[in-house]
C-alpha positions in Angstrom: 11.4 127.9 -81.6 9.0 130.2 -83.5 5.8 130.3 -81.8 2.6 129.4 -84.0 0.0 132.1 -82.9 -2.8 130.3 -84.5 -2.1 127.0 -82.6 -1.7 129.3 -79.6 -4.5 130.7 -79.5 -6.6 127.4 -80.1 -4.9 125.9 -76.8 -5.8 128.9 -74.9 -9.2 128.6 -75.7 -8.8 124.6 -75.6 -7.3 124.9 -72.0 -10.4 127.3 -71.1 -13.0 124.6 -72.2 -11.4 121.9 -70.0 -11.3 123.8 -67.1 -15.2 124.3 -67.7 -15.7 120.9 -67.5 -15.2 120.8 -64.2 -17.6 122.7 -63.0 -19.8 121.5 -65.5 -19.0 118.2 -63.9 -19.9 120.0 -60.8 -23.8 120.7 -61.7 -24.0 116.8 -63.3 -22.7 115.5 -60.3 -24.9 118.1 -58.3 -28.4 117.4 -60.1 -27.8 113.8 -59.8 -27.4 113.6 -55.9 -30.3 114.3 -53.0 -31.0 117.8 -52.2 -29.4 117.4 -48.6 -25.9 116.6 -50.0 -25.7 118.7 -53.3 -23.3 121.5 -51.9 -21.0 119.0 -50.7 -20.7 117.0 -54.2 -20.2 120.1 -56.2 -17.5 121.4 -53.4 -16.1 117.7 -54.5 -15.0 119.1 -57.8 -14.5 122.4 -57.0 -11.9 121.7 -54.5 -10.6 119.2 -57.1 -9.6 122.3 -59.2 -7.4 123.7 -55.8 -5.6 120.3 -54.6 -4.8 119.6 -58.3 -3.4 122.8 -59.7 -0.9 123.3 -56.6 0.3 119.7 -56.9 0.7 120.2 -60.4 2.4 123.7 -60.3 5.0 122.1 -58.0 5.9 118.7 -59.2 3.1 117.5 -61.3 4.1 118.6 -64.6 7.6 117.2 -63.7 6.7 113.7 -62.8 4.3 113.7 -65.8 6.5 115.3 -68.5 9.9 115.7 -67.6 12.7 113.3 -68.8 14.8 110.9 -66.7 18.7 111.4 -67.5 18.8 111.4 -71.2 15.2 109.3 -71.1 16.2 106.6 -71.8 16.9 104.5 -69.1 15.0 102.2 -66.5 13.6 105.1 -64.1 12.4 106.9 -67.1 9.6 104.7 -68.3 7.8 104.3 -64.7 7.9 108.4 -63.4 9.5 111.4 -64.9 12.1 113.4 -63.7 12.4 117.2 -61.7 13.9 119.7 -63.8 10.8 121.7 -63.7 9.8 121.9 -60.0 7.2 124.9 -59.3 7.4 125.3 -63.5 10.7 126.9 -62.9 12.7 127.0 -66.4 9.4 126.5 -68.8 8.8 130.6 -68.9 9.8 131.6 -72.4 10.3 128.6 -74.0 7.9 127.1 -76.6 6.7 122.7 -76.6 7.1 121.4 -80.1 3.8 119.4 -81.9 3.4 118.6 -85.2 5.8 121.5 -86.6 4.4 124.1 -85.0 5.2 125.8 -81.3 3.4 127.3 -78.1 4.7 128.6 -74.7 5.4 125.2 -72.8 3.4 127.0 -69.8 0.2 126.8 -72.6 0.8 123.3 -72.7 1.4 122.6 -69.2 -1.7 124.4 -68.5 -4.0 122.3 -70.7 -2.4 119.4 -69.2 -2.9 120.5 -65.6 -6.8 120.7 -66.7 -7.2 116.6 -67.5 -5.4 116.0 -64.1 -8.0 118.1 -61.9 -11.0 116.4 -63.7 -9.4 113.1 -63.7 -9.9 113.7 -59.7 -13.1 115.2 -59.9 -14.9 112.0 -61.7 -13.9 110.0 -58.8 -15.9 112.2 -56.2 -19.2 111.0 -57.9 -19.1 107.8 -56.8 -18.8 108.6 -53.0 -21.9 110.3 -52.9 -23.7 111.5 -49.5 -21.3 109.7 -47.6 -17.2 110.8 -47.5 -15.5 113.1 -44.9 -14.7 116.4 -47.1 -11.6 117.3 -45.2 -10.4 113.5 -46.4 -11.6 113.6 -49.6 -9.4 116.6 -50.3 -6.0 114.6 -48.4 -6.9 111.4 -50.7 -7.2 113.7 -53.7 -3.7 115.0 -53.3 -2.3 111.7 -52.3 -4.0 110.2 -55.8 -3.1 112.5 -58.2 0.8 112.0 -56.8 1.4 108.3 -57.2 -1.3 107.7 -59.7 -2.4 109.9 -61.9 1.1 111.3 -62.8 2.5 108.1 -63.2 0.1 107.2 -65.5 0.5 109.9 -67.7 4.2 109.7 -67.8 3.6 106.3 -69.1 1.2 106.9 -71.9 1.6 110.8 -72.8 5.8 111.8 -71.0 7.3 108.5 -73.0 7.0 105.9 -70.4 6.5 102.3 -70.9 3.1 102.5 -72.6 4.0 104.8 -75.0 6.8 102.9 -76.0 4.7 99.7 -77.0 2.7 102.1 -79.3 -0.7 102.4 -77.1 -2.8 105.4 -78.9 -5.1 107.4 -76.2 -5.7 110.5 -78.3 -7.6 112.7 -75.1 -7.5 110.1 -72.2 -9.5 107.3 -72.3 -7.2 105.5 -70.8 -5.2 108.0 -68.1 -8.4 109.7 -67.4 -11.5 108.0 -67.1 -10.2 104.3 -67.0 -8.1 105.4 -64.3 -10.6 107.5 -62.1 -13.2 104.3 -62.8 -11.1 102.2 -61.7 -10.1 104.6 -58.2 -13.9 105.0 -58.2 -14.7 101.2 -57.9 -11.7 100.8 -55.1 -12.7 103.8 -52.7 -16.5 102.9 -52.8 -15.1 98.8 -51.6 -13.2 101.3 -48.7 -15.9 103.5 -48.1 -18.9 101.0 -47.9 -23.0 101.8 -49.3 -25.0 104.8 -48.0 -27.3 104.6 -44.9 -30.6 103.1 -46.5 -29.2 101.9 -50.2 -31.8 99.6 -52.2 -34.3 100.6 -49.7 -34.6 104.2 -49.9 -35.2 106.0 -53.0 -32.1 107.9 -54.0 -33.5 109.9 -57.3 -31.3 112.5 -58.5 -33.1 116.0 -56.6 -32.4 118.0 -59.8 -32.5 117.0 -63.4 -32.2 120.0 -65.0 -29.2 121.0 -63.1 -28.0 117.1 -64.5 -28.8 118.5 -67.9 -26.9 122.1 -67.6 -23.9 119.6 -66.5 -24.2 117.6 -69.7 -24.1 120.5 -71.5 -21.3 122.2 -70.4 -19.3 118.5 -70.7 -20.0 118.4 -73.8 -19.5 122.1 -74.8 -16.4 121.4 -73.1 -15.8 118.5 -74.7 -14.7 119.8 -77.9 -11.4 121.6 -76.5 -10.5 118.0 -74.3 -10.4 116.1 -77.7 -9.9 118.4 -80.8 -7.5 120.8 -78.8 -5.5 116.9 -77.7 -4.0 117.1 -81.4 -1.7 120.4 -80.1 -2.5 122.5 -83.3 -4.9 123.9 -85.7 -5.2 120.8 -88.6 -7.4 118.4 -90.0 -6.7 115.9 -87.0 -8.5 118.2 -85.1 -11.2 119.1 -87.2 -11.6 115.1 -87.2 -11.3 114.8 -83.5 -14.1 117.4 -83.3 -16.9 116.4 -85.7 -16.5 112.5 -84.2 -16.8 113.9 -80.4 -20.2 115.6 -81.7 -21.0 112.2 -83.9 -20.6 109.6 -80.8 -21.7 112.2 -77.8 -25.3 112.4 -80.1 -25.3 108.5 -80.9 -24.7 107.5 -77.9 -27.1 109.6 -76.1 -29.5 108.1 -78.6 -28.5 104.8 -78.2 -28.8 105.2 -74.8 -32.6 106.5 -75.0 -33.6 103.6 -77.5 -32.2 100.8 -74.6 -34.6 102.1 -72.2 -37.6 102.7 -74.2 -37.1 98.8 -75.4 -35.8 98.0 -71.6 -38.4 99.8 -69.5 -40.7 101.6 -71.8 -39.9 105.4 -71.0 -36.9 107.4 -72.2 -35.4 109.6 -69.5 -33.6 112.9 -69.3 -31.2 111.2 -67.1 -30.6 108.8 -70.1 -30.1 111.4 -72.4 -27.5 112.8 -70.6 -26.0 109.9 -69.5 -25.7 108.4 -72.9 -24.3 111.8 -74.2 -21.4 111.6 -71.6 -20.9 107.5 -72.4 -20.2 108.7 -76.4 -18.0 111.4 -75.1 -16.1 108.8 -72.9 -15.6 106.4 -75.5 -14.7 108.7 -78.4 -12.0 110.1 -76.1 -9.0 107.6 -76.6 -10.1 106.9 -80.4 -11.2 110.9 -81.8 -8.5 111.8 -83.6 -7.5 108.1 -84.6 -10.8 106.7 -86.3 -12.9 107.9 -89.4 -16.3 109.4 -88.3 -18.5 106.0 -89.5 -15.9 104.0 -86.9 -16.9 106.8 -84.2 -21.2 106.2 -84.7 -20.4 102.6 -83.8 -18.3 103.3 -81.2 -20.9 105.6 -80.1 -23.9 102.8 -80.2 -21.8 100.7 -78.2 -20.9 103.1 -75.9 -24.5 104.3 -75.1 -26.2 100.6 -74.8 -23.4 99.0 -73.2 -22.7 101.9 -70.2 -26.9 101.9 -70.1 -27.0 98.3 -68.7 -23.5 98.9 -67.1 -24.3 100.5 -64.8 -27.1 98.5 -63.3 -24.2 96.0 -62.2 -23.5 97.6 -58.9 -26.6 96.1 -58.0 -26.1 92.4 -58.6 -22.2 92.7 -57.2 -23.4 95.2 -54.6 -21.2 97.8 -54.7 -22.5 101.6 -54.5 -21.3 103.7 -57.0 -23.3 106.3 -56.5 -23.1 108.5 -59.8 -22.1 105.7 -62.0 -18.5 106.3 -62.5 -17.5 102.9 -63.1 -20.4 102.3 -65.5 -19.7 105.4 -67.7 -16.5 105.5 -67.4 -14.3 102.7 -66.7 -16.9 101.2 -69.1 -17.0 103.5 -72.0 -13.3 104.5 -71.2 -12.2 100.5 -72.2 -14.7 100.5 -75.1 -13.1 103.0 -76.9 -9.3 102.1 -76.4 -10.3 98.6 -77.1 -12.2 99.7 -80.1 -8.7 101.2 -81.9 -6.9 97.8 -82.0 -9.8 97.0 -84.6 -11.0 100.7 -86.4 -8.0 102.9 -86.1 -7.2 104.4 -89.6 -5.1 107.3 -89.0 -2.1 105.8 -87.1 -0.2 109.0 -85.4 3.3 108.0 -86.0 2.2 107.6 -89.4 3.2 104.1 -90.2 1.1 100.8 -90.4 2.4 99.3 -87.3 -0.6 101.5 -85.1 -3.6 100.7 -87.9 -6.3 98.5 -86.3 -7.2 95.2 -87.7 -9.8 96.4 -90.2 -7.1 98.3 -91.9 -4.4 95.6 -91.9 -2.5 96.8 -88.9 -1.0 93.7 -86.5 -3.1 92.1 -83.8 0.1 93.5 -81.7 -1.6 96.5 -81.3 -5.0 95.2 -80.4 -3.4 93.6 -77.6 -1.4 96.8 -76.8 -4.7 98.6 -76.6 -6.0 95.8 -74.2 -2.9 95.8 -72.6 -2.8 98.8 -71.6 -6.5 99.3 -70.2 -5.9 96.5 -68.0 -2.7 97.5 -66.2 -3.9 101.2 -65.3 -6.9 99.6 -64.1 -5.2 97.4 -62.4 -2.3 99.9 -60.9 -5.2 102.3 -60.2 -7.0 100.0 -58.4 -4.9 98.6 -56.1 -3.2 102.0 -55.4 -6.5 103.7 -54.7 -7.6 100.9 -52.7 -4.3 101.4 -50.7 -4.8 105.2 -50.1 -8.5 104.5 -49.2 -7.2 101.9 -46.2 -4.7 104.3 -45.2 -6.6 107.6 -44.6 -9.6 105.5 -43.6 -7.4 103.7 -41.0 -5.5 107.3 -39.6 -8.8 109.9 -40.6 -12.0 108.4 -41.0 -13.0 108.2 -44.9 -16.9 108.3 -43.7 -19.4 111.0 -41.9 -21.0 109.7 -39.3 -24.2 107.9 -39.6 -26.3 110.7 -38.0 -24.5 113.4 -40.5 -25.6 111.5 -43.0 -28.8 110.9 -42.4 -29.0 114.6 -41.8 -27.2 115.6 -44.9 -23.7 116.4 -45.2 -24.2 120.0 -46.7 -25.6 121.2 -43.3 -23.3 118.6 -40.7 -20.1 119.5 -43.1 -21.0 123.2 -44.7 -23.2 124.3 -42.5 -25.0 125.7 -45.8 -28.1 124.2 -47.6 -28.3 124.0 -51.6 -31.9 125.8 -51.4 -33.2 128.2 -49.3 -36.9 126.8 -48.8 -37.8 129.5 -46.0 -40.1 132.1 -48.5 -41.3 129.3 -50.2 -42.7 127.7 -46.9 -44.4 131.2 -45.9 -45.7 131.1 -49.0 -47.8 128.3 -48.1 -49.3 129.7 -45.5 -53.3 130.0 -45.2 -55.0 132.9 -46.9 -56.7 133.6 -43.7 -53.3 135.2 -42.3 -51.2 135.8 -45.4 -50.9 139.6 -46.2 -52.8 140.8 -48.8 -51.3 140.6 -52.5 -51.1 144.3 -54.3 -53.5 144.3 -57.7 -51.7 142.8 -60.6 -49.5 140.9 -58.8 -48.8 137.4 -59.6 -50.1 134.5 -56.7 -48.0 131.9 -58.7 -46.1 129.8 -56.1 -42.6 128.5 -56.4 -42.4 125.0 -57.2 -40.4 122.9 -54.5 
């Protein structure tokens, strides 16, 4: 197949954004914990970028991708097959979308990039509290018998995809599933040492705000660079990521000005990444009016969501499950109602507002609820089983202490200058004319 160096080259730059979303990821997650534990929940997602591309590299992007037999038997809608184990036979060959080629190892590599943040999200809900060494043994485990699955079944032609469920970027395979791991492993895993009573702020807003930023940046490549080529899909799928991301972010800010009286930089960014969520399954699917609603929703719905962890008591600490099993469902729900641009190109995927067949609203709810569901109980399993043979928690004492110093034996900020800064005049060295006294802020 004739390669199309124009599609090409948007992949490889589309692949390159993803991958920044992780660390992006990284600082969100970062800015959003207490000081004493930052290190670790960045290493979370850092070390979700190692575990995942070597499981991918050797069987990932078969059980994901590969066909069955001839594909179309039994075994082939539940888990792909093994013809390309360790990417062996994809070198020099080219993946077919809409007409036009790339080297299958462009594709496989922008693939590989959902998986490792698909693991990543899950981290942020185990805040201060889970065994790093484990974290990294349930990662593997996880992205085996649950994230590939799932992707075979919506995105490798498994039994979602046959019923004609539309996830343009993931809305469903990413974030409903890592919600829905998140919500199991925190059940396993139990609340931090002091939760409800202590104040848990985030240490670090602005780092919270770089994150945003970069998700978003990043953003752009996980959903426009989803349509496999250089058209007007994608210049759709990238002006309604920027429409909901900014709605939603506003959205957000106007349900706690009304709610509490204050609009927060924490909303702000919050709200951005609820938009973001939501658009994900619909951005290429839905006209750009369909994706400010879904936006709205998406920012005052997750805003209260994620306040429910209180009144079931469950702690989520970076409010994965509001965000994103939330916003994930909102937007793949939303397409059995505003989808206007059907990808096989016939009526039969057209939401209700465009005289497609309730069939496919109940497809899109269909298929929300049994990754959830799958996700769910499968994580929950994992979480028994490493908890029962490795211990899924630090100690109490570690963390009280803070697992960056128990586990890393590093500490996110070096205070040491700034504490001799603070010294008394009466024995601090004098300051050479013209130089500044200004202190560091702590």
């Amino acid at each position: 197949m004739e390669i199309d160096s124009g599609s090409t080259a948007w992949m490889l730059a589309s692949t390159a954004l993803v991958l920044l979303m992780t660390p992006g990821l990284a600082f969100f997650y970062g800015g959003m914990t207490r000081a004493k534990s930052v290190l670790n929940m960045m290493m979370m997602s850092w070390v979700s970028i190692i575990v995942v591309t070597v499981a991918w590299v050797l069987y990932g992007h078969s059980l994901a991708f590969d066909a069955v037999g001839d594909g179309t038997g039994p075994l082939h809608k539940i888990i792909g097959g093994l013809d390309h184990l360790g990417l062996s036979g994809l070198v020099d060959t080219a993946t077919k979308a809409d007409g036009t080629g790339m080297p299958s190892l462009v594709f496989s590599a922008f693939q590989m990039t959902f998986a490792v943040i698909t693991v990543a999200l899950i981290s942020g809900a185990l805040a201060d509290r889970a065994r790093f060494g484990v974290w990294v043994v349930f990662a593997l485990a996880w992205v085996s018998v649950v994230y590939f699955p799932v992707a075979h079944w919506v995105w490798g032609g498994g039994w979602l995809s046959g019923l004609g469920i539309e996830d343009f970027a993931g809305g469903t395979v990413v974030h409903i599933n890592a919600g829905a791991a998140a919500l199991a492993v925190v059940l396993v895993l139990g609340k931090r040492a002091g939760w409800r009573r202590d104040p848990m702020r985030p240490h670090n807003l602005t780092l919270v705000l770089l994150g945003a930023g970069l998700l978003w940046f990043g953003w752009f490549g996980f959903n426009a660079g989803s349509e496999l080529a250089v058209d007007g899909t994608a210049g759709l799928a990238f002006m309604n990521t920027q429409v909901a991301a900014a709605v939603a972010a506003g959205s957000w800010l106007l349900v706690e000005k009304l709610r509490d009286g204050h609009s927060t930089t924490l909303g702000v960014a919050s709200g951005a990444v609820s938009g973001l969520v939501a658009i994900t399954p619909a951005c290429g699917f839905v006209d750009p009016w369909a994706a400010f609603l879904i936006g709205a929703l998406a920012g005052a719905v997750c805003s209260y969501a994620v306040s429910w962890k209180y009144r079931l008591g469950f702690d989520d600490s970076l409010d994965v499950v509001g965000v994103h099993l939330v916003g994930g469902v909102i937007g793949a729900v939303a397409l059995g109602f505003v989808a206007a641009y059907p990808v096989a190109g016939t009526a039969q995927s057209h939401g209700l507002f465009y005289g497609g067949p309730l069939s496919q609203l109940g497809v899109q709810i269909l298929g929300p609820v049994a990754v959830g569901l799958y996700s769910f109980a499968v994580s929950w399993g994992l979480a028994k089983a490493v908890d029962r043979f490795m211990g899924l928690r630090v100690p109490h004492d570690d963390e009280v202490t803070g697992i960056d110093i128990t586990t890393h034996a590093e500490t996110g900020y070096d205070l040491g200058t700034v504490h001799a800064a603070g010294v008394s005049a009466a024995v601090r060295p004098a300051i050479p004319a013209g130089q500044s006294t200004r202190k560091v802020g702590t």
